[in-house]
N, C-alpha and C positions, 0 to 999 in steps of 0.2 A: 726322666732319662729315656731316651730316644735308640739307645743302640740297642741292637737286635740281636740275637744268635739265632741262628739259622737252624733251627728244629722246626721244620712243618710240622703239621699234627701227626702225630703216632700211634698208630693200631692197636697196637700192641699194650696199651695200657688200658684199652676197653676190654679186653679179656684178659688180662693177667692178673691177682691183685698184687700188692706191692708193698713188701716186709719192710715197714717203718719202725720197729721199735729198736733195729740197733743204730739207728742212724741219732744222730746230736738233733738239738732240735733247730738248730734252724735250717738244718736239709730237711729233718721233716716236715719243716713251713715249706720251703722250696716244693716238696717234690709235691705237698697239696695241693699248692696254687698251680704249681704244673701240670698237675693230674686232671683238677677242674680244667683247667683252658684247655686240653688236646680230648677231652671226655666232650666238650661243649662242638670241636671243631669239628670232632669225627661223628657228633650224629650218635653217641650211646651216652648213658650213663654209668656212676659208679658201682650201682649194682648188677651191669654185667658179670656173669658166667666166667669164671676162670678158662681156661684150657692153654695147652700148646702143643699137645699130641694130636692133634685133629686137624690133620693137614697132610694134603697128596704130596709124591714126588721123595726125593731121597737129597740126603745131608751130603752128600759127595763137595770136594772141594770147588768151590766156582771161581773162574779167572773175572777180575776185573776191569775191563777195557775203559777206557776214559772216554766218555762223549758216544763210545759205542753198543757197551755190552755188560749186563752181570751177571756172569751163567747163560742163560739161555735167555734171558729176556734181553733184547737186541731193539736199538734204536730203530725206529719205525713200525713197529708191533702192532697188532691191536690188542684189545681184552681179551677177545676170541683166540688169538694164536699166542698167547699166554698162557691161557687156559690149557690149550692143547698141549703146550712143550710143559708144562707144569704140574697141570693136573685143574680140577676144582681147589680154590682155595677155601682156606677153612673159614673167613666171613668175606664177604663184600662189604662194602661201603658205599656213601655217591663220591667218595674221593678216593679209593684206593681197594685195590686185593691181596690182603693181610694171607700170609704165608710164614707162620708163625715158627714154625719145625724147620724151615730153612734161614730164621733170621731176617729174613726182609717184608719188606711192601711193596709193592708196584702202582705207580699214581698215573693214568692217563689224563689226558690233554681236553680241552677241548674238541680239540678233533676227533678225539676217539684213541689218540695213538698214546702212546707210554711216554714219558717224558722224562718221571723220575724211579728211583730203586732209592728207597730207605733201607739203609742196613744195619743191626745190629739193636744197640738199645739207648734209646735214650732218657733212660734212667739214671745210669754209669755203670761202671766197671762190675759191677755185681749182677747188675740186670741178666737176666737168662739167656736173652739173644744174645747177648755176645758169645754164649757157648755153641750157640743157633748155628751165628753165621762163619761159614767159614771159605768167605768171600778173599780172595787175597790179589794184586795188581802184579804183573809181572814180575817188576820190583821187592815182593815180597812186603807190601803195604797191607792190612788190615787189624781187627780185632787187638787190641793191644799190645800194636808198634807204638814205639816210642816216638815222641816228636822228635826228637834227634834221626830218627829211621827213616821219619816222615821229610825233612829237611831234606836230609841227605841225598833222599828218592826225586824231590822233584825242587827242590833250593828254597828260599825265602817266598814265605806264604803271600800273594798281591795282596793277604785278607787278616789281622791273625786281632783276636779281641779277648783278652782274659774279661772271666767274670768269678763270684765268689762262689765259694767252694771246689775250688780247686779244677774250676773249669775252661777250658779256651775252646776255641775256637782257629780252623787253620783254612781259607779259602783259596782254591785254587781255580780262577773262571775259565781261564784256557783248557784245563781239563776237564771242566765240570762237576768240581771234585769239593766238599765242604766235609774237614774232619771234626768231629767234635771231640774233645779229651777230658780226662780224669787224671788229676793228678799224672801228668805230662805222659798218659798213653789211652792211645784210642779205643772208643767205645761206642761209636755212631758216626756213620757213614751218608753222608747224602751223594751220588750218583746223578747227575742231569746227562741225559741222556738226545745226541742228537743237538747237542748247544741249546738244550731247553734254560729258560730264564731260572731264577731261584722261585723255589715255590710261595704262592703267595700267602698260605696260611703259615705264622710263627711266630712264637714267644715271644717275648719282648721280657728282658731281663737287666736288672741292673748292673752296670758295670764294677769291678769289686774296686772300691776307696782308695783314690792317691794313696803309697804307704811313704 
C-alpha cells in the first residue's frame, strides 16, 4: 500500500512518553510502529527524557496565516531569528526546533530558512500538544475543529485520505495547509510555509479496508 499520510517526523515523541495502556490494541500496534519510524527519522531513541515544561516563550493564542505565518515564526525566517522571537528551544534536532510548551516544531530548509510549522500532536486527540497549541487561522480553524468547521472554512479538501482508526487526512496545497483528524476533529497541523513542498520525511500507512 503506497498511500501516505502526511506526518513528517515528530519531535515531540522523542521526549514525551506515550500512555499506551488505555488505548485497544491495535492503536497500540499503530502507535509503536509509529513511534519506531519518527524516533528513527528524528535522530533519538525510545529511551529519551520525558519533558514538555522546558521550553522558552509563552502559550498566548497564535494567528495562523496560510503560506505566511504561525505566531511569530514567519515565512522566510531563519533558525537564528526563530530563535530570537521565540526563545531557545527546548531540543534541536538536524531536522527541526521542537518548542514543546507552545505545541509546535519548526523545520528549516535547506537553505537555512523555515519552511514548515508542525503543530499539535500527532499522536491524536489525547496527545498533550493539542492542549499545547493554540494556534487558530483567522477562520477560527485549529486543535479540534471539526471537519465540518474545517470544510466550511476553506470548501472540499484538493487531498482528503481516510485511514484506520479513525483517522483522515484533509490537504489544502494552495494554502499550504495538511489537517490530520481523529475521529472527524483535528489534532495535527502541518503549516508550509512560503509554498514549501510537502515534507519529505512521512509515514506511510495503510489505507482503512473497502467497507
Amino acid at each position: 500500500m503506497n498511500a501516505v499520510l502526511a506526518w513528517t517526523f515528530f519531535f515531540y515523541n522523542c521526549r514525551v512518553g506515550i500512555k499506551l495502556g488505555g488505548m485497544n490494541a491495535a492503536r497500540t500496534a499503530f502507535a509503536g510502529v509509529a513511534l519506531a519510524a519518527l524516533w528513527s527519522a528524528a535522530g533519538c531513541s525510545p529511551s529519551s527524557e520525558p519533558t514538555i515544561s522546558a521550553n522558552a516563550g509563552t502559550n498566548t493564542t497564535l494567528l495562523i496565516e496560510p503560506n505566511v505565518a504561525v505566531g511569530k515564526v514567519r515565512a522566510g525566517m531563519t533558525t537564528a531569528q526563530v530563535v530570537s522571537a521565540l526563545g531557545e528551544p527546548a531540543r534541536r534536532t538536524a531536522n527541526a526546533l521542537e518548542y514543546p510548551a507552545l505545541g509546535l516544531a519548526v523545520m528549516p530548509g535547506q537553505d537555512g530558512l523555515i519552511k514548515v510549522v508542525m503543530c499539535g500532536d500527532v499522536t491524536g486527540l489525547n496527545g498533550p500538544f493539542v492542549a499545547a497549541f493554540t494556534g487558530r487561522t483567522k477562520e477560527g480553524i485549529g486543535m479540534k475543529s471539526t471537519r465540518a468547521e474545517v470544510v466550511k472554512a476553506y470548501g472540499e479538501a484538493e487531498k482528503s485520505e481516510k485511514f484506520r482508526l479513525g483517522l483522515e487526512s484533509l490537504t489544502y496545497s494552495a494554502l499550504g495547509m495538511t489537517f490530520t483528524l481523529e475521529e472527524g476533529k483535528v489534532h495535527h497541523i502541518i503549516v508550509r510555509l512560503g509554498g514549501a513542498q510537502e515534507p519529505e520525511k512521512t509515514i506511510a500507512v495503510e489505507p482503512a479496508p473497502p467497507k
